[in-house]
N, CA, C and O of each residue as an XYZ file, in Angstrom:
768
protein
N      92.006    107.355     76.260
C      92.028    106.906     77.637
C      90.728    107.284     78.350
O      89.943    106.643     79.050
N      90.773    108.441     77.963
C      89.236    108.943     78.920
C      87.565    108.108     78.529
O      86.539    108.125     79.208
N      87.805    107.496     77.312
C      86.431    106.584     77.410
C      86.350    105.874     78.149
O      85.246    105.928     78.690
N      87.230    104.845     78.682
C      87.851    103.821     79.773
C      88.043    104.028     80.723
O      88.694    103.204     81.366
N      87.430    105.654     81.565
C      87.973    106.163     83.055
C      86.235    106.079     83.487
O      85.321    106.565     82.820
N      86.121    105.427     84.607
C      85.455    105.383     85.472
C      84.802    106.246     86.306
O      84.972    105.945     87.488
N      83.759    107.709     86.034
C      83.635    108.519     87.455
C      82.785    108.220     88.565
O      81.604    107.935     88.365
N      83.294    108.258     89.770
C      82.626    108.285     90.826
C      81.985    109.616     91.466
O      82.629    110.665     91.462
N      80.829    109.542     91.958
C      79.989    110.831     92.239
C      81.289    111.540     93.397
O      81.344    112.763     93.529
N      82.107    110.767     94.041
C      82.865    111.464     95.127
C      83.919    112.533     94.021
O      84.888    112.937     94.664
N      83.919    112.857     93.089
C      85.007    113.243     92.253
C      86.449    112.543     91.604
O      87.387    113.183     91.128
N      86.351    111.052     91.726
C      86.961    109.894     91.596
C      87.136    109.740     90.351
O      86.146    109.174     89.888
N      87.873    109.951     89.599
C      88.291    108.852     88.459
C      88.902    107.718     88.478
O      89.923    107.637     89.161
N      88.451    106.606     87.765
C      89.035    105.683     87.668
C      89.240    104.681     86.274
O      88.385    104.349     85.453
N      90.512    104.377     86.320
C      90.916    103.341     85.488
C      91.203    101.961     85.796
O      92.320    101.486     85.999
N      89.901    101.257     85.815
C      89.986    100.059     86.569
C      90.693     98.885     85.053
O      90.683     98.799     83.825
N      91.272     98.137     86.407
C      91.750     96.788     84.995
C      91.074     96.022     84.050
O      89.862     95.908     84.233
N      91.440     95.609     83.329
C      90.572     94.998     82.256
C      90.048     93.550     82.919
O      90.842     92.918     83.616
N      88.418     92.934     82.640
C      87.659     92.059     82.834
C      88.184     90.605     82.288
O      87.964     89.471     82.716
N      88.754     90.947     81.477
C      89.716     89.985     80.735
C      91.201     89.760     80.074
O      91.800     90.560     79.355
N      91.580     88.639     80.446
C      93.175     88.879     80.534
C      93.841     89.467     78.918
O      94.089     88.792     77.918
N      94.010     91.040     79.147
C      94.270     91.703     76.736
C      95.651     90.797     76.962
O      96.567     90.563     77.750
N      94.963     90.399     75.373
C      95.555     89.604     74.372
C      96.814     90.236     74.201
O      97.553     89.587     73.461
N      97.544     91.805     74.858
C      98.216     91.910     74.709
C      98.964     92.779     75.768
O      98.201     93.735     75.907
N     100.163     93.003     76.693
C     100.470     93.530     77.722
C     100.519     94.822     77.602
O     100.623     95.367     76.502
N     100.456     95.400     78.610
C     101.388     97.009     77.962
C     102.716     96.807     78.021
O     103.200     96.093     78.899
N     103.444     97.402     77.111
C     104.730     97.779     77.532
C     105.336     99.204     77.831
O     104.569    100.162     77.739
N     106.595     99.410     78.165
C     106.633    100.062     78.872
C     106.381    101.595     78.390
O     105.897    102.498     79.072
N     106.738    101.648     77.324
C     106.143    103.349     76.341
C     104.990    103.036     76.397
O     104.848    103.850     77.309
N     104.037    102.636     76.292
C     102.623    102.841     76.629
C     102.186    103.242     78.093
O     101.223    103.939     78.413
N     102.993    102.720     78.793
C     102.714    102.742     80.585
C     103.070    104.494     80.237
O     102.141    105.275     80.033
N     104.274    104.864     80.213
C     104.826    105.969     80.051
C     103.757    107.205     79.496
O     103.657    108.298     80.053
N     103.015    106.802     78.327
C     102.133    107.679     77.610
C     100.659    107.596     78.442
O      99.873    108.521     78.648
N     100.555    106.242     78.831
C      99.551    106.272     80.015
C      99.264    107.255     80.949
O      98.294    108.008     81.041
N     100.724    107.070     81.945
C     101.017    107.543     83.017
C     100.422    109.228     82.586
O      99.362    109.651     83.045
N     101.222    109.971     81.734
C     101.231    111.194     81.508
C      99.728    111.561     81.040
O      99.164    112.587     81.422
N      99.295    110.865     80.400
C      97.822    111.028     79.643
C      96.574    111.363     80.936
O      95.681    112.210     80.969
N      96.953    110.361     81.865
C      95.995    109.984     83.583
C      96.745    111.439     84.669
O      96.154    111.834     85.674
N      97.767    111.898     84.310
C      98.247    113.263     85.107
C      97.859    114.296     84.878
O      97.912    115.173     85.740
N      97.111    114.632     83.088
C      96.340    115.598     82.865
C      94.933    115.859     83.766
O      94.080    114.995     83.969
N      94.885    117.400     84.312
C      93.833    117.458     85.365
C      93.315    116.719     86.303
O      92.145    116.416     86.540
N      94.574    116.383     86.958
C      94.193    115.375     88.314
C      95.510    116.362     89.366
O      96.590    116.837     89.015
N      94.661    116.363     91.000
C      95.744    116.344     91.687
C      96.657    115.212     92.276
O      97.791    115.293     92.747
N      96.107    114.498     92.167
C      96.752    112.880     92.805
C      96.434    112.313     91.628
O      95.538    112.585     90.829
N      97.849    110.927     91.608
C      97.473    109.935     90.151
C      97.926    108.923     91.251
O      99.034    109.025     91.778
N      96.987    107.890     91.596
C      97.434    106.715     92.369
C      97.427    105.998     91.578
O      96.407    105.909     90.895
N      98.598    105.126     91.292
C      98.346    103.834     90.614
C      98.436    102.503     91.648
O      99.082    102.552     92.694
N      97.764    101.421     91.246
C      98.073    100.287     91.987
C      98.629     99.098     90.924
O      98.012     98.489     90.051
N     100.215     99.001     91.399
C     100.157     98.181     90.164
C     100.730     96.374     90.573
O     100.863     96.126     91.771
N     100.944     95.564     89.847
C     101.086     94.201     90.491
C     102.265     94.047     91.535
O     102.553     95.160     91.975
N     102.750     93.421     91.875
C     103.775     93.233     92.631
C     104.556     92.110     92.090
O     105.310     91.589     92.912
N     104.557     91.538     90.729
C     105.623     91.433     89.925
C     106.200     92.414     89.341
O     105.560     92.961     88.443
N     107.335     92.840     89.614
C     107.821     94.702     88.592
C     108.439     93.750     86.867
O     108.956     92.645     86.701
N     108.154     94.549     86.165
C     108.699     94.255     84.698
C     109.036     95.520     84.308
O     109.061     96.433     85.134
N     109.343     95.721     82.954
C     109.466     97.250     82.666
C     108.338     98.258     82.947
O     108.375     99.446     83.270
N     107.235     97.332     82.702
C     106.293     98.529     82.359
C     105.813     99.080     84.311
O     105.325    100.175     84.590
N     106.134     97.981     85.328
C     106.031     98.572     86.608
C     106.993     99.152     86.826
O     106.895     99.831     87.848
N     108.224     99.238     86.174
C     108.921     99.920     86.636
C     109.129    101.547     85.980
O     109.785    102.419     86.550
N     108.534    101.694     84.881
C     107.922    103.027     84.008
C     107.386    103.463     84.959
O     107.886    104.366     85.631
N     106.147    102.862     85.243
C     105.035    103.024     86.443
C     105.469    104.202     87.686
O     105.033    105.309     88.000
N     106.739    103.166     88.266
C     107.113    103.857     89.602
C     108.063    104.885     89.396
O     108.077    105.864     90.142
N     108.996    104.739     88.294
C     109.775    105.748     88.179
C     109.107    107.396     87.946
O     109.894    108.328     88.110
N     107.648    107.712     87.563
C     107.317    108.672     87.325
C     106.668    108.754     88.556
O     105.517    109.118     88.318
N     106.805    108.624     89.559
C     105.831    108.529     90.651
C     106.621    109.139     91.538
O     107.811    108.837     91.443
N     106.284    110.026     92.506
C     106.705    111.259     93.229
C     106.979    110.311     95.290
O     107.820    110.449     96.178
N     105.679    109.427     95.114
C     105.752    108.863     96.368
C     105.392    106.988     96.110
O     104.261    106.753     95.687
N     106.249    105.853     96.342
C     105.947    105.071     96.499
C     105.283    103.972     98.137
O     105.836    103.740     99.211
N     104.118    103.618     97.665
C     103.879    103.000     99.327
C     104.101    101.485     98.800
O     103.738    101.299     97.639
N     104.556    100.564     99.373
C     105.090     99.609     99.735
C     104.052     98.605    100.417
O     104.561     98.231    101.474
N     103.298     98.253    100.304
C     102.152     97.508    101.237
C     102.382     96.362    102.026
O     102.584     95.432    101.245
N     102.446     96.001    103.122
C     103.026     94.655    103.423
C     102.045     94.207    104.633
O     101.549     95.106    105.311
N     101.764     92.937    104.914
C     100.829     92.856    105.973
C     102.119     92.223    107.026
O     103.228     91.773    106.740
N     101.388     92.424    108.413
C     102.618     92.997    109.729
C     102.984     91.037    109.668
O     102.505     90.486    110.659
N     103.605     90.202    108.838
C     103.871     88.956    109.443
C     105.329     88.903    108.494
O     105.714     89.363    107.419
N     105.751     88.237    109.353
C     107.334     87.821    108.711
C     107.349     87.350    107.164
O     108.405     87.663    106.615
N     106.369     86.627    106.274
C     106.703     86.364    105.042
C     106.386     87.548    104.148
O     106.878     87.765    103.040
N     105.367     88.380    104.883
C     104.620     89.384    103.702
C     106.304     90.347    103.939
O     106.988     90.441    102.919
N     106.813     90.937    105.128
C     107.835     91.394    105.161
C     109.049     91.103    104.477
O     109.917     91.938    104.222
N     109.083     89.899    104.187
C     110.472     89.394    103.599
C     110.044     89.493    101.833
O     110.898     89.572    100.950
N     109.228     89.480    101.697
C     108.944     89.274    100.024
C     108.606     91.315    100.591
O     108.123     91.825     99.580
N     108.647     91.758    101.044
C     108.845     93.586    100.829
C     110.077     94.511    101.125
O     110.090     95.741    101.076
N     111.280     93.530    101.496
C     112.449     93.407    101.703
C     112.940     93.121    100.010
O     113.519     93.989     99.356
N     112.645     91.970     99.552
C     113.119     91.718     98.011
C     112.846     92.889     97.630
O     113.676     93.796     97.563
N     111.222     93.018     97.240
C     111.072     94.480     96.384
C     111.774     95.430     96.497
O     112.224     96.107     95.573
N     111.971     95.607     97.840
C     112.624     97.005     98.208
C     114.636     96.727     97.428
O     115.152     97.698     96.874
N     115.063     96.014     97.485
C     115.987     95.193     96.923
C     115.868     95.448     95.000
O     116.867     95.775     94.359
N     115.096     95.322     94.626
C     114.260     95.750     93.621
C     114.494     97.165     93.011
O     115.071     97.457     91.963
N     113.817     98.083     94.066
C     113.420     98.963     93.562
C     114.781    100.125     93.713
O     114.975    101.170     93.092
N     115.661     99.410     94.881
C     116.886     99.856     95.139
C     117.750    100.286     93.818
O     117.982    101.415     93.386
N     118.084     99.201     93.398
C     118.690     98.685     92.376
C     118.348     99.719     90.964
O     119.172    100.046     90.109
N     117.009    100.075     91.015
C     116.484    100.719     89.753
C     116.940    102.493     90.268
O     117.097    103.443     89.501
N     117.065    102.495     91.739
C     117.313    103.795     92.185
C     116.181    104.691     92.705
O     116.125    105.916     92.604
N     115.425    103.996     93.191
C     114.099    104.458     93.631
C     113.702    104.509     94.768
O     112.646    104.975     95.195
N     114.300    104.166     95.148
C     114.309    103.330     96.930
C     113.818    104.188     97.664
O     112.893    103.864     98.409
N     114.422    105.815     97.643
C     114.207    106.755     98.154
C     112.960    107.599     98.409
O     112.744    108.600     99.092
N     112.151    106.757     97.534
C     110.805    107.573     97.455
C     109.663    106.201     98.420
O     108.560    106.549     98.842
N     110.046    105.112     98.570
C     109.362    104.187     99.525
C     109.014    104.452    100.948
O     109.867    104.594    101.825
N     107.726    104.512    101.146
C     107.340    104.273    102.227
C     106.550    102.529    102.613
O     106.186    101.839    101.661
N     106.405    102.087    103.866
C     105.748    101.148    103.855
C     104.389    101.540    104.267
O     104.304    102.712    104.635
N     103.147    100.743    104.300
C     102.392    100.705    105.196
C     101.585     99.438    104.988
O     101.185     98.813    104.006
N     101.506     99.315    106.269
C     100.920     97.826    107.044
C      99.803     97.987    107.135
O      99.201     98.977    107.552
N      99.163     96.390    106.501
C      97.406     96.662    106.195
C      97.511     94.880    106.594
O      98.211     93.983    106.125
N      96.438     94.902    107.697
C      96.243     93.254    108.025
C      94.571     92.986    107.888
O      93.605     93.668    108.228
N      94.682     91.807    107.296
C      93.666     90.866    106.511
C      92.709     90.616    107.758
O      91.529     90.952    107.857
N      93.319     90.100    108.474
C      92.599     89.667    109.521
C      93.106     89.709    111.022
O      94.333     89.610    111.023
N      92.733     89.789    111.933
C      93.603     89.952    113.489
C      93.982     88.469    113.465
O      93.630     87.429    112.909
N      95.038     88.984    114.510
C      96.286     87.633    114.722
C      97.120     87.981    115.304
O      97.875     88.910    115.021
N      97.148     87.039    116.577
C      98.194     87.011    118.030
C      99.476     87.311    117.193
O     100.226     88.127    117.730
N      99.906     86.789    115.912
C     101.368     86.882    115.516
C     101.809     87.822    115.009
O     103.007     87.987    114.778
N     100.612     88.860    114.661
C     101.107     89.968    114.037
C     102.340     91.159    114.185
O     102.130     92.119    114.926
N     103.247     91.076    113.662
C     104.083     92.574    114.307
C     103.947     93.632    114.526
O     103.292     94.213    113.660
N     104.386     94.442    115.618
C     104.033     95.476    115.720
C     105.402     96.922    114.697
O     106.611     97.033    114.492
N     104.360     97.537    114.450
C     105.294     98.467    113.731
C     106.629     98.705    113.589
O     107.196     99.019    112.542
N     107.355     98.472    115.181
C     108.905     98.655    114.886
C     109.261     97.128    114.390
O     110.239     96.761    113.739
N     108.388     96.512    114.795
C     108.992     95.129    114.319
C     108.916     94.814    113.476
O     109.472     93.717    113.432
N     108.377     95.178    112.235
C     108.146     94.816    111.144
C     109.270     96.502    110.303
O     109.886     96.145    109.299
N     109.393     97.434    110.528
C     110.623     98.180    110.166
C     111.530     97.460    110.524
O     112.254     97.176    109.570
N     111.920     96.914    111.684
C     113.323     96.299    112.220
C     113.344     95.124    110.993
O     114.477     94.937    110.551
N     112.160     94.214    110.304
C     112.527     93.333    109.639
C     112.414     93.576    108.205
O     112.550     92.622    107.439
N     112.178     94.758    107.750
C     112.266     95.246    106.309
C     114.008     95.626    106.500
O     114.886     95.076    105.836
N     114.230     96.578    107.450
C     115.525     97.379    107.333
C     116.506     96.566    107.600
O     117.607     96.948    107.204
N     116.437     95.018    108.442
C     117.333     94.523    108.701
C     117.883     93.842    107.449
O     119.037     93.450    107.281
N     116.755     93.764    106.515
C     117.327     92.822    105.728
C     118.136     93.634    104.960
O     119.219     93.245    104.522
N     117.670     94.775    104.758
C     117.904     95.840    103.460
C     119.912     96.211    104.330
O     120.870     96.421    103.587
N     120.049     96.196    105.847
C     121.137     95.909    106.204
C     122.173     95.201    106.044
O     123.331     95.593    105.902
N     121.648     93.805    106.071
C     122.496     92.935    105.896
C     123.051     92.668    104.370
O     124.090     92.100    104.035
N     122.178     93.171    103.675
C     122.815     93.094    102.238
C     123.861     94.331    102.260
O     125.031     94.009    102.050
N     123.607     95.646    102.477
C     123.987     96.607    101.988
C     125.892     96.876    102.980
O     126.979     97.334    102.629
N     125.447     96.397    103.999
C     127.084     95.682    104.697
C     127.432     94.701    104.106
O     128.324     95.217    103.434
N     127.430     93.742    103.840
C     127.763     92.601    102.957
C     128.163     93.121    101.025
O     128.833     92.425    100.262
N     127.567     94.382    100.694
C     128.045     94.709     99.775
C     129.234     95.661    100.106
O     129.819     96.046     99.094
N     129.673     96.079    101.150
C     130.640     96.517    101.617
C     130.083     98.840    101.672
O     130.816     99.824    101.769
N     128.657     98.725    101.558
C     127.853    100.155    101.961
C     127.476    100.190    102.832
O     126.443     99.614    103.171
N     128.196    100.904    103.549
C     127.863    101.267    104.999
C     126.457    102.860    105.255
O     125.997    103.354    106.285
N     126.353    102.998    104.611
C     124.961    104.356    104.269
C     123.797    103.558    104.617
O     123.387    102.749    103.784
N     123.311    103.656    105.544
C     121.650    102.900    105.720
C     120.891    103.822    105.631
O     121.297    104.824    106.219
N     119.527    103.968    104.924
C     118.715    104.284    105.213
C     117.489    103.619    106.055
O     117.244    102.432    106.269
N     116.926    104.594    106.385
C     116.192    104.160    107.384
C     114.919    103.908    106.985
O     114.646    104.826    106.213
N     113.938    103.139    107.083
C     112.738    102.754    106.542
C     111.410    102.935    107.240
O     111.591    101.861    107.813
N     110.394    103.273    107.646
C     109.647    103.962    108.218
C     108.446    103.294    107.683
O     108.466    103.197    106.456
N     106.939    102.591    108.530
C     106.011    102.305    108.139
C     104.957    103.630    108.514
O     104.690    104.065    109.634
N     104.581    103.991    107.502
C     103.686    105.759    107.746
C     102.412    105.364    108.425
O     101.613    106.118    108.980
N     102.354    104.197    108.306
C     100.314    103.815    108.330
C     100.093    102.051    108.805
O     100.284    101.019    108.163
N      99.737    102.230    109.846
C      98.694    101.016    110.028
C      97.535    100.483    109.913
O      96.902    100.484    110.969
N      96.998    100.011    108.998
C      95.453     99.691    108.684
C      95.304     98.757    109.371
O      95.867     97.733    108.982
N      94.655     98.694    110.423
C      94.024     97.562    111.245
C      92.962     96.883    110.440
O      92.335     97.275    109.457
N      92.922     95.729    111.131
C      91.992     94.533    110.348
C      90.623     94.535    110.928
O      90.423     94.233    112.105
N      89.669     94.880    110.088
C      88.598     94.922    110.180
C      87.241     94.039    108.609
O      86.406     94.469    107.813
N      87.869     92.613    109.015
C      87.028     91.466    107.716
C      85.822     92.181    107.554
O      85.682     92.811    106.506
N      85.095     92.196    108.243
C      83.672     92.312    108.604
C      83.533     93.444    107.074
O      83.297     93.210    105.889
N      83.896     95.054    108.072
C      83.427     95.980    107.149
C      84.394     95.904    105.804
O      84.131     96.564    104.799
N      85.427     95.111    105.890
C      86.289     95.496    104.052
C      84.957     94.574    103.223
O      84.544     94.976    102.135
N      84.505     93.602    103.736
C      83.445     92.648    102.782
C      82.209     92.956    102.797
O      81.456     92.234    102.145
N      81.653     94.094    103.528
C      80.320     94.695    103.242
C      80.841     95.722    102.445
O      80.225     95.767    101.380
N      81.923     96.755    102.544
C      82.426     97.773    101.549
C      82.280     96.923    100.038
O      81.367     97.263     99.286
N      83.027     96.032     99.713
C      83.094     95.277     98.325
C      82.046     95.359     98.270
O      81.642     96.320     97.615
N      80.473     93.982     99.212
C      79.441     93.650     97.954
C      78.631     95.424     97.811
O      77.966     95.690     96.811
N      78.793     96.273     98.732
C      78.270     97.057     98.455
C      78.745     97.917     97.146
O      78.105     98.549     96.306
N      79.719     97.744     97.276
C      80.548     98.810     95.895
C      80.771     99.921     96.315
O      80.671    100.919     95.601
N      81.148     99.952     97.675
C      80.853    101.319     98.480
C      82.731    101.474     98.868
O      83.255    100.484     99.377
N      83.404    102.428     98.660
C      84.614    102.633     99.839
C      84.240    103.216    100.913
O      83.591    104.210    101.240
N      85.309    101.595    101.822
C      84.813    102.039    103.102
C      85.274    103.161    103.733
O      84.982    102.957    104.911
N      85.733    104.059    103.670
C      85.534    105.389    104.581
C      84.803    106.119    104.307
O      84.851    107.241    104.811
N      83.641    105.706    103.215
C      82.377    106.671    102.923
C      81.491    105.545    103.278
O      80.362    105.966    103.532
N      81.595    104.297    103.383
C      80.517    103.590    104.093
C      80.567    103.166    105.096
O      79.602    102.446    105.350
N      81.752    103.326    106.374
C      81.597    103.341    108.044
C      83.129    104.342    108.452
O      84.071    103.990    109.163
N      82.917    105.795    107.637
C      83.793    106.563    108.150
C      84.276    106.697    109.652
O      85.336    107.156    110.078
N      83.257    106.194    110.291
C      84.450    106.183    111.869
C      85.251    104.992    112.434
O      86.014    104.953    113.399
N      84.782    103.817    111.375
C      85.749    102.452    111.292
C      87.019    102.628    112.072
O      86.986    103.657    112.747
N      87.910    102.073    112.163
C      89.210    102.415    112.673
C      89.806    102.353    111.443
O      90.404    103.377    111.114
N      89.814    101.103    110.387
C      90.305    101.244    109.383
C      90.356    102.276    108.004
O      91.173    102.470    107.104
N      88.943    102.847    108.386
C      88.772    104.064    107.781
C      89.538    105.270    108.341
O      90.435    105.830    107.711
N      89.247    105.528    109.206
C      90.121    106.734    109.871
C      91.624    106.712    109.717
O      92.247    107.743    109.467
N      92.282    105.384    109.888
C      93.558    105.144    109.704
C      94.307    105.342    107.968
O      95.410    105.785    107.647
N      93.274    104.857    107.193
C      93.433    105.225    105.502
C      93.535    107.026    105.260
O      94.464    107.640    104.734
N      92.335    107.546    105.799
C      92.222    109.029    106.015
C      93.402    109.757    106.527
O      93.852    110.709    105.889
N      93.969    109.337    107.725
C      94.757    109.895    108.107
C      96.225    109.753    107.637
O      97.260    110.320    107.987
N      95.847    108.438    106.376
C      97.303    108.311    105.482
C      96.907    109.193    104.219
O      97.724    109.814    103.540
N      95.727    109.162    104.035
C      95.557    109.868    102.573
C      95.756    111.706    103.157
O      95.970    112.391    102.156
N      95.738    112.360    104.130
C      96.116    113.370    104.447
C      97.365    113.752    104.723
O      97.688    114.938    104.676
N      98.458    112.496    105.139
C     100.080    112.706    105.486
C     100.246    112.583    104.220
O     101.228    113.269    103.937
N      99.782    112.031    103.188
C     100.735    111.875    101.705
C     100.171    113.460    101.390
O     101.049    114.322    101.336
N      98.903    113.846    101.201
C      98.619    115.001    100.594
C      99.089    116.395    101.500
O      98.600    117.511    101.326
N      99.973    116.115    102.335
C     100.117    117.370    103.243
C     102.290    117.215    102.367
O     103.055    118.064    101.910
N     102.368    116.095    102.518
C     103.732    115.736    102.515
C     104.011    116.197    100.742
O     105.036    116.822    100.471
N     103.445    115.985    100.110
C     103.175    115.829     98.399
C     103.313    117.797     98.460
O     104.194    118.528     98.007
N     102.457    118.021     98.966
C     101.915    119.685     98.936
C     103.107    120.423     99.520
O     103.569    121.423     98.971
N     103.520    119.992    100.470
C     104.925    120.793    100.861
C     106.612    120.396    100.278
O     107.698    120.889    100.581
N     106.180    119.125     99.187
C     107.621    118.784     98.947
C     107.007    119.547     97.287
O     107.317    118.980     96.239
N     106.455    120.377     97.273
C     105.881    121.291     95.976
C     105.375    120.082     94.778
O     105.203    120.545     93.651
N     105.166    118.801     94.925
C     104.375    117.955     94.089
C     102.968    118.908     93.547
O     102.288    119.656     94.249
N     102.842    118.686     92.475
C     100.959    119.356     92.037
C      99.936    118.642     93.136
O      98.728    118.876     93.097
């Protein structure tokens, strides 16, 4: 694995995806031997993985201490993060989901935070009464990434992440201040 990890001068490893579509998938004992192989000498293991789940995303998340949920603040990105969550329910995972809202671009239609919880949880409601479970949990978006086109597309051609290439961004500060609630939250629920 480690020929295939990526370092960045910030202390970054990375295992970026393959350039070309392998001739062959992982499955899910490989994800598994993956997973554990990428946890040796790291304090954080972020994975980003597709948002089709199969076995091997679901290997993925099951070893995973905190799931974030990504959804941008508009009624369809919400309803296809309602399924997942539906999804991930089902596998028994549910419990470790957080959302957070990251928008592409500004837009009069966008929801605002409770409104877009009110439309993840409502749905995750109406099923879970209709299955005759009355236990709701409650669903919580931790993080808003405001939309800022401009600097996410000078970050890319530069090859730069943007909170090391316009750290006082809003969108930077807002990532920061999520990458510090997971690592404060991780550190006190005794995660490595």
């Amino acid at each position: 694995v480690e020929r295939f990890v990526q370092y960045h001068e910030s202390g970054l490893r990375v295992l970026v995806a393959p350039t070309v579509v392998p001739e062959h998938r992982l499955d899910a004992e490989h994800v598994s031997a993956l997973v554990e192989a990428l946890k040796v000498g790291t304090d954080f293991l972020i994975l980003d993985i597709p948002p089709m789940l199969d076995d091997a995303g679901r290997k993925a998340l099951e070893a995973s201490d905190v799931i974030l949920l990504i959804s941008e603040p508009e009624v369809l990105s919400a309803t296809c993060a309602r399924m997942q969550l539906q999804t991930l329910k089902a596998w028994g995972i549910d419990s470790r989901v957080s959302v957070v809202s990251t928008a592409r671009i500004p837009s009069g239609t966008s929801m605002t935070r409770l409104e877009l919880e009110n439309e993840v949880s409502m749905g995750r409601l109406e099923r879970e009464r209709g299955a005759g479970d009355e236990s709701i949990l409650s669903l919580s978006v931790i993080s808003m990434i405001p939309p800022e086109p401009e600097a996410f597309q000078e970050s890319v051609q530069q090859g730069v992440p943007l909170v090391r290439l316009e750290p006082s961004a809003r969108s930077s500060r807002a990532m920061a201040e999520l990458a510090e609630k997971l690592a404060t939250s991780l550190t006190i629920a005794g995660a490595p």
